[in-house]
Chimera marker file (.cmm) of the C-alpha trace (Angstrom):
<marker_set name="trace">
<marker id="1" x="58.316" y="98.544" z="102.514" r="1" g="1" b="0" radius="0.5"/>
<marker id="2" x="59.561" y="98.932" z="98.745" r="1" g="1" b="0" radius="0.5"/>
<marker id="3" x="60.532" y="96.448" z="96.557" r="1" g="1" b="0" radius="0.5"/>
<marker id="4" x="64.234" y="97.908" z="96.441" r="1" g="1" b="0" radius="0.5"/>
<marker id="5" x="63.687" y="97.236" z="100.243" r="1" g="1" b="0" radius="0.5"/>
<marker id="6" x="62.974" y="93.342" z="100.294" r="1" g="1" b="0" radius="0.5"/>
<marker id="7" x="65.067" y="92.487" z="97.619" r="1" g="1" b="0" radius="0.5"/>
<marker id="8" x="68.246" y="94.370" z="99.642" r="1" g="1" b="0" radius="0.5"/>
<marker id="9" x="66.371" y="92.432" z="102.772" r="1" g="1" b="0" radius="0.5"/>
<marker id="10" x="66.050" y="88.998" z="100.906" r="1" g="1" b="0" radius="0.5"/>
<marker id="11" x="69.601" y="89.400" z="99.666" r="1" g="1" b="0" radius="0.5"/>
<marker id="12" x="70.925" y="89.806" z="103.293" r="1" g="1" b="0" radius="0.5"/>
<marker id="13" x="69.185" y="87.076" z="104.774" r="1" g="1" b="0" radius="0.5"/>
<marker id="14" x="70.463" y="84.816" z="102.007" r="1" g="1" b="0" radius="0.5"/>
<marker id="15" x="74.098" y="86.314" z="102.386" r="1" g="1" b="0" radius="0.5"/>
<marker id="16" x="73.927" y="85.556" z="106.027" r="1" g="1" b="0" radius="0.5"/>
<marker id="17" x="72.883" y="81.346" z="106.201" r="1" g="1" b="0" radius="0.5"/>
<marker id="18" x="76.326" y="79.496" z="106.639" r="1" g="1" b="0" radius="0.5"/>
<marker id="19" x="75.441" y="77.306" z="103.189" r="1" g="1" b="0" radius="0.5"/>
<marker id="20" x="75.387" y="80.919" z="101.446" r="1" g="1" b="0" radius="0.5"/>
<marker id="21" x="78.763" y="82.167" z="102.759" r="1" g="1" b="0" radius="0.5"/>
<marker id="22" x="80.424" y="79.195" z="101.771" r="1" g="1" b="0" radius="0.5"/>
<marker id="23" x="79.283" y="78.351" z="98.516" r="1" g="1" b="0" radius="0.5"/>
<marker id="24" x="79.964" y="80.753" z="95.565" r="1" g="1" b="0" radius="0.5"/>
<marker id="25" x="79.629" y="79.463" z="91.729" r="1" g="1" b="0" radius="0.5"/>
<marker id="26" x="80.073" y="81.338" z="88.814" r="1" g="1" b="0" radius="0.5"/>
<marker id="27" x="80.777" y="80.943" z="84.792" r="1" g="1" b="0" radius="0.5"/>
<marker id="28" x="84.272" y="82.783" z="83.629" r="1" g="1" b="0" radius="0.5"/>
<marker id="29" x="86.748" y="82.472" z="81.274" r="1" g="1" b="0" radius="0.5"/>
<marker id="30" x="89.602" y="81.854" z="83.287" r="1" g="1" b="0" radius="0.5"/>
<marker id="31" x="90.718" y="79.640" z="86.219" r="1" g="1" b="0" radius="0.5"/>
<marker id="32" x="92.679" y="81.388" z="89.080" r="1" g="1" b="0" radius="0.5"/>
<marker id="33" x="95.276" y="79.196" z="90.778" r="1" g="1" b="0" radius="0.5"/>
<marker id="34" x="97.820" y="78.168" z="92.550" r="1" g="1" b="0" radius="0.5"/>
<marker id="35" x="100.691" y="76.415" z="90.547" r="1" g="1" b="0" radius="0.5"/>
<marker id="36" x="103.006" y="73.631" z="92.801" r="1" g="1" b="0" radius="0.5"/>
<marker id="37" x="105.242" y="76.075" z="93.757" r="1" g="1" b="0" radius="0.5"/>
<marker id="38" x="102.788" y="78.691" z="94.778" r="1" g="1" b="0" radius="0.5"/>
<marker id="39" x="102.874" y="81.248" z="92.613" r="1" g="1" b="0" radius="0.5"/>
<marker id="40" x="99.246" y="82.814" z="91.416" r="1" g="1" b="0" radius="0.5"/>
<marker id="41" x="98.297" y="82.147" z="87.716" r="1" g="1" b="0" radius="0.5"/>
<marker id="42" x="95.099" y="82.148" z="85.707" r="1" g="1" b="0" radius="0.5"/>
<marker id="43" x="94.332" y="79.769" z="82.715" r="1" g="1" b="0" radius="0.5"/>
<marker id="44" x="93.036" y="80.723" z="79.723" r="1" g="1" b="0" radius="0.5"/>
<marker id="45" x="91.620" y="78.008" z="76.980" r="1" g="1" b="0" radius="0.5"/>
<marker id="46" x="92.688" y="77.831" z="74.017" r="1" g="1" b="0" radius="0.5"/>
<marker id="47" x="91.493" y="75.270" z="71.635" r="1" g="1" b="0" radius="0.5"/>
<marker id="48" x="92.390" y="72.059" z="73.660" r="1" g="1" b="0" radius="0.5"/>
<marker id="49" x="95.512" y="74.117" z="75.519" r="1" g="1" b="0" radius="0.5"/>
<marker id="50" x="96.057" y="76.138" z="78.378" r="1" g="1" b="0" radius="0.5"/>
<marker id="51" x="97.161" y="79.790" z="78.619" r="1" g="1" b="0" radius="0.5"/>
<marker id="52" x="98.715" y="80.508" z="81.335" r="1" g="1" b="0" radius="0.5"/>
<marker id="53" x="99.688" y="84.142" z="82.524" r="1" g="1" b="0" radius="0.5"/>
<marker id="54" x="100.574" y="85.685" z="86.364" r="1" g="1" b="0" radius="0.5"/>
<marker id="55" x="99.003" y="88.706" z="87.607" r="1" g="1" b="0" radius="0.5"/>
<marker id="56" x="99.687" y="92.038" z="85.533" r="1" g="1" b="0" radius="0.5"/>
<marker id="57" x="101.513" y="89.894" z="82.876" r="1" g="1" b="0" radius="0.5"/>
<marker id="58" x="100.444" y="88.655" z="79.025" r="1" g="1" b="0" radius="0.5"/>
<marker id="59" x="99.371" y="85.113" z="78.762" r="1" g="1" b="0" radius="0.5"/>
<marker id="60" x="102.053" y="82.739" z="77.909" r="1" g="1" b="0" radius="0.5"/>
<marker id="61" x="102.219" y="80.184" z="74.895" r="1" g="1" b="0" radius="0.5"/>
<marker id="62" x="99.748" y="77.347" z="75.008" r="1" g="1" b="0" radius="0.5"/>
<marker id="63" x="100.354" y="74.398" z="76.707" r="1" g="1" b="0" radius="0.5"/>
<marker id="64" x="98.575" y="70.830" z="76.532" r="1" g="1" b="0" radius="0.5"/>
<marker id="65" x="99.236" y="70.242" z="80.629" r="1" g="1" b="0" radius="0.5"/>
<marker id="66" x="98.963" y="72.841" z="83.756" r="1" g="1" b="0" radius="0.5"/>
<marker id="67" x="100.509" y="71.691" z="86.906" r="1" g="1" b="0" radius="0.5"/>
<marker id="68" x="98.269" y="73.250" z="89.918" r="1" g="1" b="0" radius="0.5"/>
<marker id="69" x="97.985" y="72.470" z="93.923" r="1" g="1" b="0" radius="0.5"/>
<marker id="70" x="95.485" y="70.127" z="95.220" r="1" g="1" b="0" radius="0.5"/>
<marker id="71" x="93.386" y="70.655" z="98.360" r="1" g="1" b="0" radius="0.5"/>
<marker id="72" x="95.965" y="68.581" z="99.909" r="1" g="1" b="0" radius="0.5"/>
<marker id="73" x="98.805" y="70.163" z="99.244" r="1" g="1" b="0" radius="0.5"/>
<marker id="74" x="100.099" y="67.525" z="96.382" r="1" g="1" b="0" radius="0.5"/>
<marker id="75" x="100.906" y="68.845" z="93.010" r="1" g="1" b="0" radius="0.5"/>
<marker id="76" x="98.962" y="67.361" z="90.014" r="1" g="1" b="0" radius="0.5"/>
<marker id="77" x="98.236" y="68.565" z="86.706" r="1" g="1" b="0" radius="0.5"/>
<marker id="78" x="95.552" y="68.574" z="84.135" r="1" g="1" b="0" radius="0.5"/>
<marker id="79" x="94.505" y="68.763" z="80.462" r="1" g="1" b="0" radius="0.5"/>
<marker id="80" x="92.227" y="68.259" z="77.127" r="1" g="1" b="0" radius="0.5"/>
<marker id="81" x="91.389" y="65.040" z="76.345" r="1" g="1" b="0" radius="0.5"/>
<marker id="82" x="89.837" y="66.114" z="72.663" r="1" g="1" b="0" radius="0.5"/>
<marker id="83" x="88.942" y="62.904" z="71.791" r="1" g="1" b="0" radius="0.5"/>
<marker id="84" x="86.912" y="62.087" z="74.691" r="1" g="1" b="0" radius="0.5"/>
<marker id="85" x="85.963" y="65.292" z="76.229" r="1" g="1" b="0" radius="0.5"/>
<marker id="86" x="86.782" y="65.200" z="79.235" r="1" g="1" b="0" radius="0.5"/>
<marker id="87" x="90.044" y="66.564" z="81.737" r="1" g="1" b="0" radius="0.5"/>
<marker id="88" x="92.553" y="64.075" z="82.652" r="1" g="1" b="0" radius="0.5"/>
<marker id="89" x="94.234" y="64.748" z="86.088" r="1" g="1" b="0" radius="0.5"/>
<marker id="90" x="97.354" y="63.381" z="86.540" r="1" g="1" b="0" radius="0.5"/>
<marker id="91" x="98.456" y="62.735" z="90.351" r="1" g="1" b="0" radius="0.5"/>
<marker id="92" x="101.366" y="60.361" z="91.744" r="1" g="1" b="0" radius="0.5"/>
<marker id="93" x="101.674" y="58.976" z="88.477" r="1" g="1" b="0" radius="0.5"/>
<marker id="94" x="98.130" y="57.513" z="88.159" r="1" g="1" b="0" radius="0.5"/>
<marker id="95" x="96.101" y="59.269" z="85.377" r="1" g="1" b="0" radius="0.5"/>
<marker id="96" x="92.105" y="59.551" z="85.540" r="1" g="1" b="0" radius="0.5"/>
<marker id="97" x="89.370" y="60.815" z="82.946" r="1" g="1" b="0" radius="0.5"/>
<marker id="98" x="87.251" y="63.501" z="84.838" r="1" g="1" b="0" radius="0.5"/>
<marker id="99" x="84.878" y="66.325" z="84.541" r="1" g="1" b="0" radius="0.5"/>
<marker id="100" x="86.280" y="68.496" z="87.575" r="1" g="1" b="0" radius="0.5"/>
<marker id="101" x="89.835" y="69.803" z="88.645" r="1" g="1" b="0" radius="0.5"/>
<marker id="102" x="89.890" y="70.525" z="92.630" r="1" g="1" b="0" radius="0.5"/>
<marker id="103" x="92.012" y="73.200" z="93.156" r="1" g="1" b="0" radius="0.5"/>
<marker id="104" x="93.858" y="75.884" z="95.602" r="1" g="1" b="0" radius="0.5"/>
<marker id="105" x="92.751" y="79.491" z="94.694" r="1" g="1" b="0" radius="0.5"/>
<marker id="106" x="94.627" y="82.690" z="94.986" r="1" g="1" b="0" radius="0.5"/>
<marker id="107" x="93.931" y="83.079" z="98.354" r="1" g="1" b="0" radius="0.5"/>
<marker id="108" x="94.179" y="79.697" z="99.717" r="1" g="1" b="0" radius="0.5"/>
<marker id="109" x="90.432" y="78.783" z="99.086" r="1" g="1" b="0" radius="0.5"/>
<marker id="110" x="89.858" y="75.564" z="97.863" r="1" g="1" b="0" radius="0.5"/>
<marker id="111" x="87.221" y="75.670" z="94.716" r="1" g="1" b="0" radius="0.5"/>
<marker id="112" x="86.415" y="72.873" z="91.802" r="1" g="1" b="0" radius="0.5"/>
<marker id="113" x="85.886" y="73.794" z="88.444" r="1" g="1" b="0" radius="0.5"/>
<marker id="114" x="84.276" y="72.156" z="85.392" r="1" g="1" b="0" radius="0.5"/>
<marker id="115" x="84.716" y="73.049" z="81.712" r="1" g="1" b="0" radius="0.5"/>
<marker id="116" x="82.937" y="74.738" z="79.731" r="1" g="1" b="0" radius="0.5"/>
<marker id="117" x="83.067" y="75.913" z="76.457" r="1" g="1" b="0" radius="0.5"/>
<marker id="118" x="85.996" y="78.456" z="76.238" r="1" g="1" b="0" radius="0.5"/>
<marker id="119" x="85.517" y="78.768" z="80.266" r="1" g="1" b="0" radius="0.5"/>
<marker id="120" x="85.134" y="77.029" z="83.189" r="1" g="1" b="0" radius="0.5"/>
<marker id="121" x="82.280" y="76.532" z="85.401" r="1" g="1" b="0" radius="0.5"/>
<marker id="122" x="83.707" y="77.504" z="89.097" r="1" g="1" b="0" radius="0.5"/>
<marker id="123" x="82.364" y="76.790" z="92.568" r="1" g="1" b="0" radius="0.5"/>
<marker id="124" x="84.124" y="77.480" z="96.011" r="1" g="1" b="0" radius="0.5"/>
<marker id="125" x="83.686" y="74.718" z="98.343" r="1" g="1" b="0" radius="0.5"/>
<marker id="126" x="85.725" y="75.659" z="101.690" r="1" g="1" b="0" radius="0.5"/>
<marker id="127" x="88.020" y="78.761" z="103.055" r="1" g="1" b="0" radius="0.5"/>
<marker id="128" x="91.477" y="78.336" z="103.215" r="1" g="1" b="0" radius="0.5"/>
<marker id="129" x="91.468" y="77.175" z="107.019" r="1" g="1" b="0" radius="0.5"/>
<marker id="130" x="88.738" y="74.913" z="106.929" r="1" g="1" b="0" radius="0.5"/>
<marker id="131" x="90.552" y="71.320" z="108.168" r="1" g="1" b="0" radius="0.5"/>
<marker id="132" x="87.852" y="69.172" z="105.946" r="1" g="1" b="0" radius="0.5"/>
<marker id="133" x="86.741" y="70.693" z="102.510" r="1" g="1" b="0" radius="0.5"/>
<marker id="134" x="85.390" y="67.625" z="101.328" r="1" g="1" b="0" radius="0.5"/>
<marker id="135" x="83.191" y="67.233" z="104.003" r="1" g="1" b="0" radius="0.5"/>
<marker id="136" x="81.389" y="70.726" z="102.361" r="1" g="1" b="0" radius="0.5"/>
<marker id="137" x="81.204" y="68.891" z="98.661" r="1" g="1" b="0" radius="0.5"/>
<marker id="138" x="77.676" y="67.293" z="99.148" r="1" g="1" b="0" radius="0.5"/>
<marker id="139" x="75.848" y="70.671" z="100.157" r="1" g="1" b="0" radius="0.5"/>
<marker id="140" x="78.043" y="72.841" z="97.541" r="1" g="1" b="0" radius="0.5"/>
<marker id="141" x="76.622" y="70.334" z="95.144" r="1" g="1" b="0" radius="0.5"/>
<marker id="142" x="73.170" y="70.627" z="96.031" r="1" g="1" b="0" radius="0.5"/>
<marker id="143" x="73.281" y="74.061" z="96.323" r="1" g="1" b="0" radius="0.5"/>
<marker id="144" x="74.442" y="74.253" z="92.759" r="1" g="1" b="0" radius="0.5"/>
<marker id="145" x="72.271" y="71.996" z="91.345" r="1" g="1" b="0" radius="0.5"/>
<marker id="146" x="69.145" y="74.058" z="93.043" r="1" g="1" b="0" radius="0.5"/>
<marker id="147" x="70.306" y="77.603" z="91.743" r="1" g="1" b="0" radius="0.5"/>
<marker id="148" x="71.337" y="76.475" z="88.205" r="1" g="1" b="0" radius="0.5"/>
<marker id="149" x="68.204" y="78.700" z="86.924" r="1" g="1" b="0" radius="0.5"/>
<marker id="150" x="69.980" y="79.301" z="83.433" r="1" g="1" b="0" radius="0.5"/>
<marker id="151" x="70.568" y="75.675" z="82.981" r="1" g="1" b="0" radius="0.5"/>
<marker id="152" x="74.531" y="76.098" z="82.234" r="1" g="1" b="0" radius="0.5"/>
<marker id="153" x="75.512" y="71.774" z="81.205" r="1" g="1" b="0" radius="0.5"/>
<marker id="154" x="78.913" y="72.226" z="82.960" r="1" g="1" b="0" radius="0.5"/>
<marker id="155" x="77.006" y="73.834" z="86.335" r="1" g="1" b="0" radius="0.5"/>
<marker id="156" x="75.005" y="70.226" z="86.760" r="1" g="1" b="0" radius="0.5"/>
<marker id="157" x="77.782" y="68.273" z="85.865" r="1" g="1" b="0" radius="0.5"/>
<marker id="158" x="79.676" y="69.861" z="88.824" r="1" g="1" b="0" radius="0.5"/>
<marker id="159" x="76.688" y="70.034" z="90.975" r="1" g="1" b="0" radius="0.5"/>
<marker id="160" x="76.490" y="66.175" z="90.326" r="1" g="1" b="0" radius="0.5"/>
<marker id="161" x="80.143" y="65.233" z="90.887" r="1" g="1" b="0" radius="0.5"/>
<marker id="162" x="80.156" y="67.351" z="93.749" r="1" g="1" b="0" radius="0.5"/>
<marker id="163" x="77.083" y="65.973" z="95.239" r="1" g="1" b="0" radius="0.5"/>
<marker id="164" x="78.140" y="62.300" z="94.828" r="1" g="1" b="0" radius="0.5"/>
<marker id="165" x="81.842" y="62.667" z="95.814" r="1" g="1" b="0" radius="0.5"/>
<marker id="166" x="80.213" y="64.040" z="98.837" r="1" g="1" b="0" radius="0.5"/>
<marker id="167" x="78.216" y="61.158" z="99.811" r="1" g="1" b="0" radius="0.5"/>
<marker id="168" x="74.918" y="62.126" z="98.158" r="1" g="1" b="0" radius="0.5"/>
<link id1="1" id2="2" r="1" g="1" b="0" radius="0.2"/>
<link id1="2" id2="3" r="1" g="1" b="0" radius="0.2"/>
<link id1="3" id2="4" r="1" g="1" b="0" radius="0.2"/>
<link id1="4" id2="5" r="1" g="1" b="0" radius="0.2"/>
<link id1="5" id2="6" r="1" g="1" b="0" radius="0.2"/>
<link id1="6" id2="7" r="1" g="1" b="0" radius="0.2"/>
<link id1="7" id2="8" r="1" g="1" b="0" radius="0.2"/>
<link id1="8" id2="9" r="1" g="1" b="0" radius="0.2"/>
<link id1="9" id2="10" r="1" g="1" b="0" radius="0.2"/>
<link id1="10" id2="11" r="1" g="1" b="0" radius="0.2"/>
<link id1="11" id2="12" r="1" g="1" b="0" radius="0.2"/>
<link id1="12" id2="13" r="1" g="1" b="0" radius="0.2"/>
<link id1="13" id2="14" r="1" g="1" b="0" radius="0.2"/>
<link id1="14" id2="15" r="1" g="1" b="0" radius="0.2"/>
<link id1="15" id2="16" r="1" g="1" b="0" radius="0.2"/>
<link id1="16" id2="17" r="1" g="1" b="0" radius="0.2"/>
<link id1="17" id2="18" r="1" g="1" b="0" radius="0.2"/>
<link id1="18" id2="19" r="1" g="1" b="0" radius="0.2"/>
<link id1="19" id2="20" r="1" g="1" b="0" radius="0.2"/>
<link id1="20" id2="21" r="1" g="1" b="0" radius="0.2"/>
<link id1="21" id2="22" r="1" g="1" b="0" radius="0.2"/>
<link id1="22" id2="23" r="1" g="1" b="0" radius="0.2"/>
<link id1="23" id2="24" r="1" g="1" b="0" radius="0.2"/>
<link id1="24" id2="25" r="1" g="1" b="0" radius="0.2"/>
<link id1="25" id2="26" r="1" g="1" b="0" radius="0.2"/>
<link id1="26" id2="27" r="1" g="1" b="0" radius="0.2"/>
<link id1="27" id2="28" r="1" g="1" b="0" radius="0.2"/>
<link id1="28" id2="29" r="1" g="1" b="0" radius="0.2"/>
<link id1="29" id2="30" r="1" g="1" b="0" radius="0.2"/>
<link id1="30" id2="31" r="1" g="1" b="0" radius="0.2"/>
<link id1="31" id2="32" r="1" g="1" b="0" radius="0.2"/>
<link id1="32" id2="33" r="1" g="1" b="0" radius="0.2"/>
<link id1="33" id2="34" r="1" g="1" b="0" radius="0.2"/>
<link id1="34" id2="35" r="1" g="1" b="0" radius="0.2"/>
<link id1="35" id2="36" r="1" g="1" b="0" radius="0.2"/>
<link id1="36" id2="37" r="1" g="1" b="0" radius="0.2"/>
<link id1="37" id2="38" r="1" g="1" b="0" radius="0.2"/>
<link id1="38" id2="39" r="1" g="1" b="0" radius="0.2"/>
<link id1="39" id2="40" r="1" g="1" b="0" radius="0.2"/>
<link id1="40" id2="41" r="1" g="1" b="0" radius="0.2"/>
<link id1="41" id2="42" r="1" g="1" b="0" radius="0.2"/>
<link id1="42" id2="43" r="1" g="1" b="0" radius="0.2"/>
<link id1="43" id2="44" r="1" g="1" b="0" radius="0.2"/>
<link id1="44" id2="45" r="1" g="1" b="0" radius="0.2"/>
<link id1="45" id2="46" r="1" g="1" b="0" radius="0.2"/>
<link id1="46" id2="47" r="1" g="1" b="0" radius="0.2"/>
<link id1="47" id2="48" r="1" g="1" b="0" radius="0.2"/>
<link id1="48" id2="49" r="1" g="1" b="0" radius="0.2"/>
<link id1="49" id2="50" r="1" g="1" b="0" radius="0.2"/>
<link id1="50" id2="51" r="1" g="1" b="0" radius="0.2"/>
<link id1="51" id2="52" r="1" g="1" b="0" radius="0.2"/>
<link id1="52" id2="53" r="1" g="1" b="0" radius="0.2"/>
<link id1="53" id2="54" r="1" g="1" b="0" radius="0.2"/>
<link id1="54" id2="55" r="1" g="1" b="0" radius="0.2"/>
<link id1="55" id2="56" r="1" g="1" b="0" radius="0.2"/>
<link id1="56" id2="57" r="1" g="1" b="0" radius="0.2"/>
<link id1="57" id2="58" r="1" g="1" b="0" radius="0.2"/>
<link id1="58" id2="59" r="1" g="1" b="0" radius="0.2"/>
<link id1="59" id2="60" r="1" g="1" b="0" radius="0.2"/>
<link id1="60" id2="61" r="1" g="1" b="0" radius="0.2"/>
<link id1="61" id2="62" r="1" g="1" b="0" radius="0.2"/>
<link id1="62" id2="63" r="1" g="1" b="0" radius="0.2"/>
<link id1="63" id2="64" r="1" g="1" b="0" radius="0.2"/>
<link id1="64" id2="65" r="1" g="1" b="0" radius="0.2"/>
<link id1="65" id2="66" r="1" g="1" b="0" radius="0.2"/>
<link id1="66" id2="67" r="1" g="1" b="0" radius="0.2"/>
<link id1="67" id2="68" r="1" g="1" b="0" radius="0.2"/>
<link id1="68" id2="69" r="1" g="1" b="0" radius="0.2"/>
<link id1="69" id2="70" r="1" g="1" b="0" radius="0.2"/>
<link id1="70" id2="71" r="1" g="1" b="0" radius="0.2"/>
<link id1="71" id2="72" r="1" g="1" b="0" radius="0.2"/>
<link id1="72" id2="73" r="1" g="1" b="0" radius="0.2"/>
<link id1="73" id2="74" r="1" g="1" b="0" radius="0.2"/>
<link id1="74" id2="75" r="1" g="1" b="0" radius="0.2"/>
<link id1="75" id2="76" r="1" g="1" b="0" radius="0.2"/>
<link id1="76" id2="77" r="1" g="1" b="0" radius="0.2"/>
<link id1="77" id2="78" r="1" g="1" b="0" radius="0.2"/>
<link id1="78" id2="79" r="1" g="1" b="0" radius="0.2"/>
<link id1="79" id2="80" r="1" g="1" b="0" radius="0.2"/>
<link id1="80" id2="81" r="1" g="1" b="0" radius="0.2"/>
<link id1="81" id2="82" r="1" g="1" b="0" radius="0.2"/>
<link id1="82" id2="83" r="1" g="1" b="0" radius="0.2"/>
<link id1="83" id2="84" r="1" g="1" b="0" radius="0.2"/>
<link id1="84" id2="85" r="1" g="1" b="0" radius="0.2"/>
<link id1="85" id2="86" r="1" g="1" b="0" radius="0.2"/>
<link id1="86" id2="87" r="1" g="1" b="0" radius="0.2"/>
<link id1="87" id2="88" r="1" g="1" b="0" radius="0.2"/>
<link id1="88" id2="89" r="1" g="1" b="0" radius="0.2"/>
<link id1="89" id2="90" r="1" g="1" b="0" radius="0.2"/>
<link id1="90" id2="91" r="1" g="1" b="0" radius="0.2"/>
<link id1="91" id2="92" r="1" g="1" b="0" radius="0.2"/>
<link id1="92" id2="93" r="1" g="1" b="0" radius="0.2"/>
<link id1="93" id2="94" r="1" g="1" b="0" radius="0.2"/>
<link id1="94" id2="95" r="1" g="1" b="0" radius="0.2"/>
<link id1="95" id2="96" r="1" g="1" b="0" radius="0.2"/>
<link id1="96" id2="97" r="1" g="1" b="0" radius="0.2"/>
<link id1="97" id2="98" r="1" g="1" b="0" radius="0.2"/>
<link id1="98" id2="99" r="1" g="1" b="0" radius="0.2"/>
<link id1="99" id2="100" r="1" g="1" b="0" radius="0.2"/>
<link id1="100" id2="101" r="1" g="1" b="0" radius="0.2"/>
<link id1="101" id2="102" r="1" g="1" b="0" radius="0.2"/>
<link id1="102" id2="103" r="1" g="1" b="0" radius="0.2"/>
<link id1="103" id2="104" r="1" g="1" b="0" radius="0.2"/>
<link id1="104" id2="105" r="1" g="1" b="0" radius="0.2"/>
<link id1="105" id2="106" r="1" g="1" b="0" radius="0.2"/>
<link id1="106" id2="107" r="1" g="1" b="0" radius="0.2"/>
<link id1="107" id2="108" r="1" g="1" b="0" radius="0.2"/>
<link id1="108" id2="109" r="1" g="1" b="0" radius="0.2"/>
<link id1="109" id2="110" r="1" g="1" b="0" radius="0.2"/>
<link id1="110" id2="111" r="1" g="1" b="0" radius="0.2"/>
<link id1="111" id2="112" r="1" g="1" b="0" radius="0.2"/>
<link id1="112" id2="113" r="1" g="1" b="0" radius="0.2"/>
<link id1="113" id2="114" r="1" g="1" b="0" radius="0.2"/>
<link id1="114" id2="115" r="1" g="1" b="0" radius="0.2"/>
<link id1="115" id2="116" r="1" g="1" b="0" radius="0.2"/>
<link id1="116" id2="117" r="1" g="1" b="0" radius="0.2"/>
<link id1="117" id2="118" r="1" g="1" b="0" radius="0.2"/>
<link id1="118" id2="119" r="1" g="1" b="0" radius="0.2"/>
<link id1="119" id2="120" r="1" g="1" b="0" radius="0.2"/>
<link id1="120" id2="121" r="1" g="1" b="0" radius="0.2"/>
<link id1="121" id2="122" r="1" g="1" b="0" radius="0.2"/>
<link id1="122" id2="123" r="1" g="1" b="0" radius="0.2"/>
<link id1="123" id2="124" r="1" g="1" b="0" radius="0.2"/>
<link id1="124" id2="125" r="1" g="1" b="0" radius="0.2"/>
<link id1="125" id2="126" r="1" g="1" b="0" radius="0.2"/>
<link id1="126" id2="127" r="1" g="1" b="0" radius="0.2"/>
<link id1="127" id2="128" r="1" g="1" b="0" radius="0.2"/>
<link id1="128" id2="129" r="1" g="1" b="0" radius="0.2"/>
<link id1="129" id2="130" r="1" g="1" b="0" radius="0.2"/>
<link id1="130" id2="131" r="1" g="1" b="0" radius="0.2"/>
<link id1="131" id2="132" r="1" g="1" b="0" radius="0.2"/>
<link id1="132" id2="133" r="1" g="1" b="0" radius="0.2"/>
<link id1="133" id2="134" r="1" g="1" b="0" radius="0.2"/>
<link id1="134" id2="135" r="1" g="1" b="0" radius="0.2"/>
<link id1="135" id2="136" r="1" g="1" b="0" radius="0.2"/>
<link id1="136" id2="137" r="1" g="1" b="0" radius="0.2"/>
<link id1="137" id2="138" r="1" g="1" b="0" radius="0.2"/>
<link id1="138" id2="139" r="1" g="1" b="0" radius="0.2"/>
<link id1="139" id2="140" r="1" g="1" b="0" radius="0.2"/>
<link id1="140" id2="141" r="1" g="1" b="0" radius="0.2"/>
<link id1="141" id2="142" r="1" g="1" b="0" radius="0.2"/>
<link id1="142" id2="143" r="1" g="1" b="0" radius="0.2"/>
<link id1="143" id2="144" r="1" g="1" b="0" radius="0.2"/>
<link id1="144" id2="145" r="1" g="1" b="0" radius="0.2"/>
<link id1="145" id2="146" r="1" g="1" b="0" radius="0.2"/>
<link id1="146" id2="147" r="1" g="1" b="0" radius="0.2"/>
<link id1="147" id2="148" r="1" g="1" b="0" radius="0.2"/>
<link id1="148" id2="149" r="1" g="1" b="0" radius="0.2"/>
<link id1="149" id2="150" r="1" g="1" b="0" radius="0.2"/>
<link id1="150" id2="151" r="1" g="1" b="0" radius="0.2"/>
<link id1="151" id2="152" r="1" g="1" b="0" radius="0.2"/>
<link id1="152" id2="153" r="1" g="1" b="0" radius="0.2"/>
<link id1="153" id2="154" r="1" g="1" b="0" radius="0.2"/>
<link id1="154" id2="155" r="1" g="1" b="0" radius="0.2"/>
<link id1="155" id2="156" r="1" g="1" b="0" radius="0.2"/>
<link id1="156" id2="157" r="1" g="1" b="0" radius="0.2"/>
<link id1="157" id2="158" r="1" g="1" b="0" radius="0.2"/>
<link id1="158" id2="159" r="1" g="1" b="0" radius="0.2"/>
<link id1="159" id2="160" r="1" g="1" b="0" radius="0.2"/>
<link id1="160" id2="161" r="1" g="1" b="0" radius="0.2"/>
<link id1="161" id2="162" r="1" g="1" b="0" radius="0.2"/>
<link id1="162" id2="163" r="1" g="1" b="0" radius="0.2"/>
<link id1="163" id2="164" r="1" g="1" b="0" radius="0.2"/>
<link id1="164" id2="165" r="1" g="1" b="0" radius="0.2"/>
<link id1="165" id2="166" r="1" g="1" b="0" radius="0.2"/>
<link id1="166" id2="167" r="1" g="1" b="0" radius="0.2"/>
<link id1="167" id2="168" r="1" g="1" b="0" radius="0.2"/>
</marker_set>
C-alpha cells in the first residue's frame, strides 16, 4: 500500500466514527449566523465592533452589539467587553461575561464560537435536528482539546468551556 493510500484510508476511517461527523472546529475570520428573525449574516470584527453583512452583500457599519438565535430558539445578543476581554451575552434581560457565544448556523446547525484575535475560533456541536445539543458539548470539548496540535489560546478556551458545560 502507498502512503497516499493510508493517509486517504486513515482519513476515511476517521471521517466515519460518529464523534468525527459531528464535531468540526476551525479558525476564520467571520461568524456565520442566524440573526432573531432568521435571516443569514456573517460578522466581521472590527476593533471591539461587529460587521455585519448578508450573503452577496458589503459589510455594514460597525456595531458594538449583534443580536443572533440561540440553540433554543430565544434571541440574545453579544459584544466586546474591551476592558475586560471577554463577550457579554445578553439574554432575557440578564447580562453575563463569557468566552463563548452558542449559536444557530446557516443551516440550522448549532455551533459555539470563541474569539480570537480578529476571528473567531468555531466548533459545531450538533445538526440542526438533533433534540439535545448540549448533551454533545462534553465530547466536542474533548475532542477539541485533543486535536488542538497548533496550540490556538481561543481553541482550549472553547475546548474547556465546552467540556465543563458538558459535565466534564
Amino acid at each position: 500500500m502507498t502512503c497516499r493510500m493510508l493517509v486517504l484510508a486513515a482519513a476515511l476511517i476517521g471521517a466515519t466514527t460518529p464523534l468525527a461527523a459531528k464535531t468540526l472546529a476551525y479558525e476564520d475570520n467571520k461568524l456565520n449566523f442566524k440573526t432573531c428573525t432568521g435571516e443569514n449574516v456573517s460578522a466581521r470584527w472590527v476593533g471591539a465592533n461587529l460587521s455585519l453583512s448578508q450573503p452577496g452583500k458589503s459589510p455594514g457599519d460597525p456595531s458594538a452589539t449583534v443580536a443572533f438565535l440561540t440553540w433554543d430558539g430565544d434571541c440574545a445578543t453579544f459584544e466586546w467587553d474591551g476592558n475586560t476581554g471577554t463577550l457579554v451575552i445578553k439574554q432575557g434581560g440578564a447580562a453575563k461575561p463569557g468566552d463563548i457565544v452558542h449559536f444557530v448556523a446557516w443551516d440550522g446547525a448549532r455551533w459555539s464560537a470563541a474569539r480570537t484575535g480578529a476571528g473567531f475560533y468555531l466548533a459545531r456541536i450538533a445538526d440542526k435536528d438533533d433534540a439535545a445539543p448540549k448533551a454533545r458539548m462534553k465530547a466536542a470539548g474533548d475532542w477539541l482539546a485533543k486535536n488542538n496540535k497548533l496550540g490556538v489560546p481561543a481553541a482550549d478556551t472553547l475546548a474547556k468551556s465546552l467540556s465543563e458545560a458538558g459535565g466534564g
